[in-house]
N, CA, C and O atoms as a CHARMM CRD file, in Angstrom:
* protein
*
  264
    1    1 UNK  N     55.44700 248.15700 306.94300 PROA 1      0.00000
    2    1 UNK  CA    56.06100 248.64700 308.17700 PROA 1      0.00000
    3    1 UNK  C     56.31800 247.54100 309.19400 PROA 1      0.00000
    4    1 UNK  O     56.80600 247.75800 310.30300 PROA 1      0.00000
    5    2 UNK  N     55.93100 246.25700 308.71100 PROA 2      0.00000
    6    2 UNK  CA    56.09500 245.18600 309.41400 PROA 2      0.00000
    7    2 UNK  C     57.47200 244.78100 309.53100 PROA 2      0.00000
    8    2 UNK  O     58.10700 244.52400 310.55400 PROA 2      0.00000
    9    3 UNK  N     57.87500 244.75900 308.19400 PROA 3      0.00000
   10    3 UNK  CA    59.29100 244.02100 307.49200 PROA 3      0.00000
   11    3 UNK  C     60.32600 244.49300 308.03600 PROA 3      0.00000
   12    3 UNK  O     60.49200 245.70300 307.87700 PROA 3      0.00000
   13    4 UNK  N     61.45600 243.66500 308.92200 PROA 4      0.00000
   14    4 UNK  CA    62.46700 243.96100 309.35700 PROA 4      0.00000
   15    4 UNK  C     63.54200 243.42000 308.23400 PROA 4      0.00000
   16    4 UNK  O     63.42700 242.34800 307.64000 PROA 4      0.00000
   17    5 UNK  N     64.76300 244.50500 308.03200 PROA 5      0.00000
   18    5 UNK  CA    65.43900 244.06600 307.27800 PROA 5      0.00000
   19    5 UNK  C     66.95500 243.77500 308.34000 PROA 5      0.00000
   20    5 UNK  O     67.54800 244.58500 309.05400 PROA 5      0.00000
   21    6 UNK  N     67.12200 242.93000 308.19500 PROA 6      0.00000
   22    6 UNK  CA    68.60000 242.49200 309.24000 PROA 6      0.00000
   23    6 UNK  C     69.81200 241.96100 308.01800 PROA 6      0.00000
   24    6 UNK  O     69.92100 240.95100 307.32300 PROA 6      0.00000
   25    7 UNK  N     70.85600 243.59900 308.23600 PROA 7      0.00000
   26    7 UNK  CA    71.84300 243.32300 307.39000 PROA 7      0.00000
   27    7 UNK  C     73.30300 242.85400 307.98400 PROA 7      0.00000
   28    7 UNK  O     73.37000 242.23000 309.04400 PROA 7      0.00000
   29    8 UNK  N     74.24200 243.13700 307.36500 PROA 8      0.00000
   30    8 UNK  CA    75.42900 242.20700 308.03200 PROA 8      0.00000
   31    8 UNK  C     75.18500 241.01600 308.86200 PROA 8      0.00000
   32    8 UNK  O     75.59400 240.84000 310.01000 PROA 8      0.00000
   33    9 UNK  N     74.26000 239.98300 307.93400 PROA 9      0.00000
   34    9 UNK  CA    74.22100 238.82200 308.54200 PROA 9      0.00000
   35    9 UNK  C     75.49400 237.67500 308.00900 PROA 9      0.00000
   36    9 UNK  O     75.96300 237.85800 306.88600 PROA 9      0.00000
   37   10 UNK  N     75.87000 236.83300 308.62000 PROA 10     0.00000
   38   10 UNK  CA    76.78400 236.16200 308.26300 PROA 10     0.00000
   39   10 UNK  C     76.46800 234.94000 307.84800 PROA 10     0.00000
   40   10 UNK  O     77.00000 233.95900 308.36800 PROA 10     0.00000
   41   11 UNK  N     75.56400 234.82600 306.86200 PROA 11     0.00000
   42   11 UNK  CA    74.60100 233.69300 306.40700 PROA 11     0.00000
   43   11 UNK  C     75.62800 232.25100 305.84200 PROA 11     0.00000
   44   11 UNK  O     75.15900 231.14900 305.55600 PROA 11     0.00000
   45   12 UNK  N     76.56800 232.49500 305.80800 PROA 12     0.00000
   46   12 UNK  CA    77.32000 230.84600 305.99700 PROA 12     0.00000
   47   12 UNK  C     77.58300 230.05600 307.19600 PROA 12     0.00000
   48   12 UNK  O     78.12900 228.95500 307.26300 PROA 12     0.00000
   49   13 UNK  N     77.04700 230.88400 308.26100 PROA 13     0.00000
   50   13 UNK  CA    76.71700 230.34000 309.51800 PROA 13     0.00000
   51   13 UNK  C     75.52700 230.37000 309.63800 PROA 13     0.00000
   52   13 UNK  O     74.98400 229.30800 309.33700 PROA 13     0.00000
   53   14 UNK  N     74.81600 231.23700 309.99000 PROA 14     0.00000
   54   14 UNK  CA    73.74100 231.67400 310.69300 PROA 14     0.00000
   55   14 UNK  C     72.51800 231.32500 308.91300 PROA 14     0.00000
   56   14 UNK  O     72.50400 231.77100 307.76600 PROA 14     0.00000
   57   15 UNK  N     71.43400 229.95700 309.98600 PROA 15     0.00000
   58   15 UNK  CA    70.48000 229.94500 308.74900 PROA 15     0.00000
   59   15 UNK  C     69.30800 230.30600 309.05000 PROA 15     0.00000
   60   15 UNK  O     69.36800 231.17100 309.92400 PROA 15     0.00000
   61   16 UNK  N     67.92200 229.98700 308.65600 PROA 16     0.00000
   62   16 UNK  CA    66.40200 230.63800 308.64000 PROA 16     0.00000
   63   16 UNK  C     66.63300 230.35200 310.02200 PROA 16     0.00000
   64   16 UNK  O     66.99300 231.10900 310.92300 PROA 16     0.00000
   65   17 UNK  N     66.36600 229.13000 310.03700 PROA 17     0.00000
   66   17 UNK  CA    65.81400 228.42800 311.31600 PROA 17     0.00000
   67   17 UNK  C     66.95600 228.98700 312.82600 PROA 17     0.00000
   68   17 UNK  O     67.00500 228.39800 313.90600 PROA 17     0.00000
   69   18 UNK  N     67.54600 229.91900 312.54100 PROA 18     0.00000
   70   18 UNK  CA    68.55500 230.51900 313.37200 PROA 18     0.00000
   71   18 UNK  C     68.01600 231.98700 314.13500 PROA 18     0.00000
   72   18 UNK  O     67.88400 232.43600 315.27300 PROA 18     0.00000
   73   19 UNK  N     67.78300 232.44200 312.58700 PROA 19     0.00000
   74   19 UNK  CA    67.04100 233.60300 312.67900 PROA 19     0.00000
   75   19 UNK  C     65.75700 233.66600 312.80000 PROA 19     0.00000
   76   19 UNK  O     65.41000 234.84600 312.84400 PROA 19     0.00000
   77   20 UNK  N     64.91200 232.96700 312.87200 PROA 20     0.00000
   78   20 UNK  CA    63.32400 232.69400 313.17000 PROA 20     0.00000
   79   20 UNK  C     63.54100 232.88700 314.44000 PROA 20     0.00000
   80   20 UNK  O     63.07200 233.85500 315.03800 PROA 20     0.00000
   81   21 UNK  N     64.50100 231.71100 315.16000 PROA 21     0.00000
   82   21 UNK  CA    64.67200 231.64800 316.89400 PROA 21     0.00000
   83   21 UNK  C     65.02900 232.97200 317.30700 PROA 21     0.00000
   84   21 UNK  O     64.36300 233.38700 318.25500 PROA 21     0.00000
   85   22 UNK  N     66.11500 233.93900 316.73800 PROA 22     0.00000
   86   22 UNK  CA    66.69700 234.92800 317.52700 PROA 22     0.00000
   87   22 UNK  C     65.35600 235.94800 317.60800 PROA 22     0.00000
   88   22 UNK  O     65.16500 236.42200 318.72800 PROA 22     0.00000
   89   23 UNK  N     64.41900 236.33700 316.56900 PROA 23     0.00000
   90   23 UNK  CA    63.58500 237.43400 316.37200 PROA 23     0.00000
   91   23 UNK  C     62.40700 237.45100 316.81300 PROA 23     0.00000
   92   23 UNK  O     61.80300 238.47500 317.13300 PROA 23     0.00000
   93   24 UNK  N     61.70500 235.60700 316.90300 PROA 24     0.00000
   94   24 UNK  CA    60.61600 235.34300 317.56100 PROA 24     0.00000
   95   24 UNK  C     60.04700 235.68400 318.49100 PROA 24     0.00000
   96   24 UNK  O     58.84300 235.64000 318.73900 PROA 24     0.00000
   97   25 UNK  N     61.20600 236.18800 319.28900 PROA 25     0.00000
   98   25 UNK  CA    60.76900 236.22600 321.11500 PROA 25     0.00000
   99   25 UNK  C     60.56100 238.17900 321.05000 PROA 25     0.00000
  100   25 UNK  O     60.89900 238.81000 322.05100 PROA 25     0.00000
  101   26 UNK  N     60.00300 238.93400 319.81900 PROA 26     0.00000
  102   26 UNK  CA    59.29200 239.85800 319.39300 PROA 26     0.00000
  103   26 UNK  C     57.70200 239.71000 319.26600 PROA 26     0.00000
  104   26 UNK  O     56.78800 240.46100 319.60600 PROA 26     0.00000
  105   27 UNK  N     57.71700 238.84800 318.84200 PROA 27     0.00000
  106   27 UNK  CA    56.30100 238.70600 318.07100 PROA 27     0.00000
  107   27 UNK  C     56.44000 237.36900 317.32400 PROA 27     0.00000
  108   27 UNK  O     57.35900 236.55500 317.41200 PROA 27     0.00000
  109   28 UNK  N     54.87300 237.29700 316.26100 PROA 28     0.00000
  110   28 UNK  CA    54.53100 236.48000 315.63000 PROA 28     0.00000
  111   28 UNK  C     55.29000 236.98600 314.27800 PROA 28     0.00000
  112   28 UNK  O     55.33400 238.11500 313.78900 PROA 28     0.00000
  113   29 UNK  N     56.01100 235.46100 313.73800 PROA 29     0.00000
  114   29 UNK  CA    56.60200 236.16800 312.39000 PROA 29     0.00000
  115   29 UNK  C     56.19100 235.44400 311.71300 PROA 29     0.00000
  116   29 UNK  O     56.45800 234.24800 311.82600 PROA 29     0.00000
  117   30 UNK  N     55.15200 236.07300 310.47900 PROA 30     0.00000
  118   30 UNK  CA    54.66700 235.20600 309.22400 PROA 30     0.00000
  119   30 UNK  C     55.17500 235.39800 308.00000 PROA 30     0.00000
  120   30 UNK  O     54.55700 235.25300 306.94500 PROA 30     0.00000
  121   31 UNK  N     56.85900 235.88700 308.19000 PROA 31     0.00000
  122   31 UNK  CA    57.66900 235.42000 307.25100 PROA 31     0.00000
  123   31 UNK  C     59.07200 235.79300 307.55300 PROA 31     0.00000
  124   31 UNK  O     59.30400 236.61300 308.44100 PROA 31     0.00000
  125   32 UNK  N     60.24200 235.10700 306.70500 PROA 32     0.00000
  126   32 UNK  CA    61.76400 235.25200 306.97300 PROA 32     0.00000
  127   32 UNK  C     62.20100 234.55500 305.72300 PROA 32     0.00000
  128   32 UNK  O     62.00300 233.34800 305.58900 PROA 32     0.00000
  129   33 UNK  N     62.67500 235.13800 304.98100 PROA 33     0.00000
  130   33 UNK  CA    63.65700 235.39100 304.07700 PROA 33     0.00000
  131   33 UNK  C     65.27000 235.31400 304.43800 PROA 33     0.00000
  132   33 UNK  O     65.66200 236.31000 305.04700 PROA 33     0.00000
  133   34 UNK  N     66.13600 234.44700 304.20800 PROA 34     0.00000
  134   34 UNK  CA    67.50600 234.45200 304.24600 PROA 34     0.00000
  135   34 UNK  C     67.90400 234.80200 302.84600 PROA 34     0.00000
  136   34 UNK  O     67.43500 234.15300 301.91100 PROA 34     0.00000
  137   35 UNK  N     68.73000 235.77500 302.64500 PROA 35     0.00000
  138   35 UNK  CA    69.45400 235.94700 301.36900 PROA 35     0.00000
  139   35 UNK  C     71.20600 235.83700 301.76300 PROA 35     0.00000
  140   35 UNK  O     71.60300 235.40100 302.84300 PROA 35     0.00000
  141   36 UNK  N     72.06400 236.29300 300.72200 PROA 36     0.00000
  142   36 UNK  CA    73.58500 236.46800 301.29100 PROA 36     0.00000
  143   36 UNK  C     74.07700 237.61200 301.90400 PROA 36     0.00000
  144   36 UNK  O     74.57300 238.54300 301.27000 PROA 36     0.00000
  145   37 UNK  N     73.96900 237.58400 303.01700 PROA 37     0.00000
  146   37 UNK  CA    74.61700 238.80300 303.78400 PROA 37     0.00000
  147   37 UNK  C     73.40800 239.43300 304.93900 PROA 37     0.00000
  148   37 UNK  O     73.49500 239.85900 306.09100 PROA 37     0.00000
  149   38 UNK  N     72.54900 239.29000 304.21000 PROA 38     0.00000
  150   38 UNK  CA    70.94600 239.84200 304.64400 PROA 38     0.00000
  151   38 UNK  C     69.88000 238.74800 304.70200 PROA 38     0.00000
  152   38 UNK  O     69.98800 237.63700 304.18300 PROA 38     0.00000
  153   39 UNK  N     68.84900 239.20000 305.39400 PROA 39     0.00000
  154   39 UNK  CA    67.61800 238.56300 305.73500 PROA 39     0.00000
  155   39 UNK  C     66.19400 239.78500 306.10900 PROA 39     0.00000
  156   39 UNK  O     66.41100 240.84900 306.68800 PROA 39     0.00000
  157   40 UNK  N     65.05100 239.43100 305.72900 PROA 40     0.00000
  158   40 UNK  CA    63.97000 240.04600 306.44600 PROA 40     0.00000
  159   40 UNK  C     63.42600 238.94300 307.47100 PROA 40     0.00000
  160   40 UNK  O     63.54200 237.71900 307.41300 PROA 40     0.00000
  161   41 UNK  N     62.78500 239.76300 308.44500 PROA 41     0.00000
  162   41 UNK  CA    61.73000 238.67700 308.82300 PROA 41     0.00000
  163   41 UNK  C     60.07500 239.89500 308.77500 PROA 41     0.00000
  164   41 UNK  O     59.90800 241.10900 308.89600 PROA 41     0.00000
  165   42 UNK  N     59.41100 239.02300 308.59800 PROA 42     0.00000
  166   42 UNK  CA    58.12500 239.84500 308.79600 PROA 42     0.00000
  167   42 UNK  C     57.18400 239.59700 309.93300 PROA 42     0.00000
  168   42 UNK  O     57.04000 238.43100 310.30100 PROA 42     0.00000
  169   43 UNK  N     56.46500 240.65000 310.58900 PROA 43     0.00000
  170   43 UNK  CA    55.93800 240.42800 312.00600 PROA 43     0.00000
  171   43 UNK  C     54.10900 240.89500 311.38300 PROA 43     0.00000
  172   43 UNK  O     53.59200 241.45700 310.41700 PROA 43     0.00000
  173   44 UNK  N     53.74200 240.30800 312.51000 PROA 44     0.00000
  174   44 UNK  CA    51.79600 240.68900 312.15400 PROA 44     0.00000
  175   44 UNK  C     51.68600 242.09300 312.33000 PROA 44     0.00000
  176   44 UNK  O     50.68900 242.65900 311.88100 PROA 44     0.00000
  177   45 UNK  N     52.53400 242.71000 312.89700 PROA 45     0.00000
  178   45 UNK  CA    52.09600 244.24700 312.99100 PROA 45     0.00000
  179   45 UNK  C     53.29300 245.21400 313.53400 PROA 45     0.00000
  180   45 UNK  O     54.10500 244.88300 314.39800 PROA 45     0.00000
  181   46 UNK  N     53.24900 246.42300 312.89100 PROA 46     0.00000
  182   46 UNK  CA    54.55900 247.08500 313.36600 PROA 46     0.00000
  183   46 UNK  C     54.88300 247.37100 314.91700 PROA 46     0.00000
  184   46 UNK  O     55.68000 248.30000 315.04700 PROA 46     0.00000
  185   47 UNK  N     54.50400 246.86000 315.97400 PROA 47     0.00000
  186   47 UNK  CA    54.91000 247.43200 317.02500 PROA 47     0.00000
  187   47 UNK  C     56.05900 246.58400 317.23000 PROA 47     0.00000
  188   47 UNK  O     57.17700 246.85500 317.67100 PROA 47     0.00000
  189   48 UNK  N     55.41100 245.19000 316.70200 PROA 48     0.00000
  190   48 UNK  CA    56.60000 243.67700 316.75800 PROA 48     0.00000
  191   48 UNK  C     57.54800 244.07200 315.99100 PROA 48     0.00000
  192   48 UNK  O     58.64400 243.70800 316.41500 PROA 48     0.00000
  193   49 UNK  N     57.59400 244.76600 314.87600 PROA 49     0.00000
  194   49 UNK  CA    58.84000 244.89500 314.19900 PROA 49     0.00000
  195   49 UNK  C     59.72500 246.13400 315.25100 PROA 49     0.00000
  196   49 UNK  O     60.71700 245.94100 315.95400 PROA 49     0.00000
  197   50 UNK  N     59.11000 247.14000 315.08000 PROA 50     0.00000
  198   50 UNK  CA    59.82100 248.15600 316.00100 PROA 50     0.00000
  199   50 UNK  C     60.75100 247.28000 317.21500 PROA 50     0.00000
  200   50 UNK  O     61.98200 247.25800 317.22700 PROA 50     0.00000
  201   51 UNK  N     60.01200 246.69600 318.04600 PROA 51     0.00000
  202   51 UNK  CA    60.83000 246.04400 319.28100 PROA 51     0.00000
  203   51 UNK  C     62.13500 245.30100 318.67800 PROA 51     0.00000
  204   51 UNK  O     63.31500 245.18000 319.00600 PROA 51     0.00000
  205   52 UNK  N     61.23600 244.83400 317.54500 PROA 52     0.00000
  206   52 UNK  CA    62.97100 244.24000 316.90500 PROA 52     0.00000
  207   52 UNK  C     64.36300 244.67000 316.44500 PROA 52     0.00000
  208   52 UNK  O     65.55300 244.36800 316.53800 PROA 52     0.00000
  209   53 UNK  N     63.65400 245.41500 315.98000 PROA 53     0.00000
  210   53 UNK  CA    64.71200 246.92100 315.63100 PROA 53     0.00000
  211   53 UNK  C     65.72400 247.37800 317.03900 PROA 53     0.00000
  212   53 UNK  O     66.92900 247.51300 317.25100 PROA 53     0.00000
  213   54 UNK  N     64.58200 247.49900 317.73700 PROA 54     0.00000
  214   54 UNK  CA    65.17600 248.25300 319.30200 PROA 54     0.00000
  215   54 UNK  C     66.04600 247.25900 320.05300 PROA 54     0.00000
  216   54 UNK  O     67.18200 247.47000 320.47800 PROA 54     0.00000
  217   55 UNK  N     65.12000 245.80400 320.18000 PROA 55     0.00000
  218   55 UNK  CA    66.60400 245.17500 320.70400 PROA 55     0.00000
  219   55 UNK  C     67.73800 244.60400 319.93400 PROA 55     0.00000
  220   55 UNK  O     68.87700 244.61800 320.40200 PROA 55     0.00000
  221   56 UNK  N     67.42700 244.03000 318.60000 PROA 56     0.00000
  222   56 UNK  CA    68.84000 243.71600 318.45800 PROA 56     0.00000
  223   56 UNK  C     69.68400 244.63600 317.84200 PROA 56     0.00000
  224   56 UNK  O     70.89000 244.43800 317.99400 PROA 56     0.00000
  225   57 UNK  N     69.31500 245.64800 317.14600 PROA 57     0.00000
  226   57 UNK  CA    70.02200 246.55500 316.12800 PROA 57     0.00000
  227   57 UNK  C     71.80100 246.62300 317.05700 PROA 57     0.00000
  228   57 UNK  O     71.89200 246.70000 318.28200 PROA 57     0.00000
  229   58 UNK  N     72.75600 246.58200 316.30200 PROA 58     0.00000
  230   58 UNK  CA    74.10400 246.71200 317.27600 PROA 58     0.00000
  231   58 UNK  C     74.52400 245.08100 317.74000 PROA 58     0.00000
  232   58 UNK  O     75.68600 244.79400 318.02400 PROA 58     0.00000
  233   59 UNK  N     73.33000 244.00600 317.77200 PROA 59     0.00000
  234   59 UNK  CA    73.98800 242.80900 318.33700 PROA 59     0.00000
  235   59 UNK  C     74.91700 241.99100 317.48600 PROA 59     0.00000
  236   59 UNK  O     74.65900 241.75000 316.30700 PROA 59     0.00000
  237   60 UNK  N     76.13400 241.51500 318.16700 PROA 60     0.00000
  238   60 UNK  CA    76.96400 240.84000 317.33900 PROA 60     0.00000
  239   60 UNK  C     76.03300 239.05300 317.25700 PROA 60     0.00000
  240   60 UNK  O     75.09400 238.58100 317.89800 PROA 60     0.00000
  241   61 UNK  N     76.70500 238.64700 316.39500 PROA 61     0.00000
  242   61 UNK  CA    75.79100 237.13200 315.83600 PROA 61     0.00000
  243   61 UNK  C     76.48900 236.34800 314.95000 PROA 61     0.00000
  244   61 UNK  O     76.27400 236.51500 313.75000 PROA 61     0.00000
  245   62 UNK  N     77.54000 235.26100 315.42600 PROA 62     0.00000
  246   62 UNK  CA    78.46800 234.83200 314.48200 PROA 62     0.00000
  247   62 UNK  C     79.57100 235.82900 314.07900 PROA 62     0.00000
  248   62 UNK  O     80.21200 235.60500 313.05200 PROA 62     0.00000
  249   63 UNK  N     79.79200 236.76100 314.72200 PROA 63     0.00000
  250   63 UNK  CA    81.16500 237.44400 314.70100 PROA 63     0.00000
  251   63 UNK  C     81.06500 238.56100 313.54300 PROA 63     0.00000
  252   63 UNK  O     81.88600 239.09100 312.79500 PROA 63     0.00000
  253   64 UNK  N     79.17100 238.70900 313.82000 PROA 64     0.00000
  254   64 UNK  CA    79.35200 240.64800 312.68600 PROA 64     0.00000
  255   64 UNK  C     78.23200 240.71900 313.71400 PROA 64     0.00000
  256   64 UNK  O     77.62800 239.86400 314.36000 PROA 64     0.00000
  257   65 UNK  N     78.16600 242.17800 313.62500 PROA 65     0.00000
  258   65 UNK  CA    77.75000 243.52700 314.27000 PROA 65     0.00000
  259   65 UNK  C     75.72900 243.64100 312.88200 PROA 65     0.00000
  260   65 UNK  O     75.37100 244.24300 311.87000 PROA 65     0.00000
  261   66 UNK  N     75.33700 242.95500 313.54400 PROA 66     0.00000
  262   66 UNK  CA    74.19500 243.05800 312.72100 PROA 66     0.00000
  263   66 UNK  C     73.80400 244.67200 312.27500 PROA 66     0.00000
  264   66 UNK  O     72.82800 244.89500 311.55800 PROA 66     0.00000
């Protein structure tokens, strides 16, 4: 319930070290995964993931609608 999954990422721009910065300022993340299109990051406990969810869900980031 930790694991945030962040899809419509535009990962030929946007890399880990992109997405570590944007999600951090949630919580502690003791993990992030970049794949193509998608990424997780993982937080120490679900309240950090929830907030993440809540603020960016809808934010544009490199020109997609996460």
């Amino acid at each position: 319930n930790s694991r945030v999954f962040i899809g419509n990422l535009n990962t030929l721009v946007v890399k880990k070290s992109d997405v570590e910065a944007i999600f951090a300022k949630y919580g502690k993340i003791v993990g992030c995964s970049v794949h193509k299109g998608f990424a997780f990051v993982q937080y120490v406990n679900e309240r950090n993931a929830r907030a993440a969810v809540a603020g960016e869900d809808g934010r544009m980031i490199a020109g997609q609608v996460l």
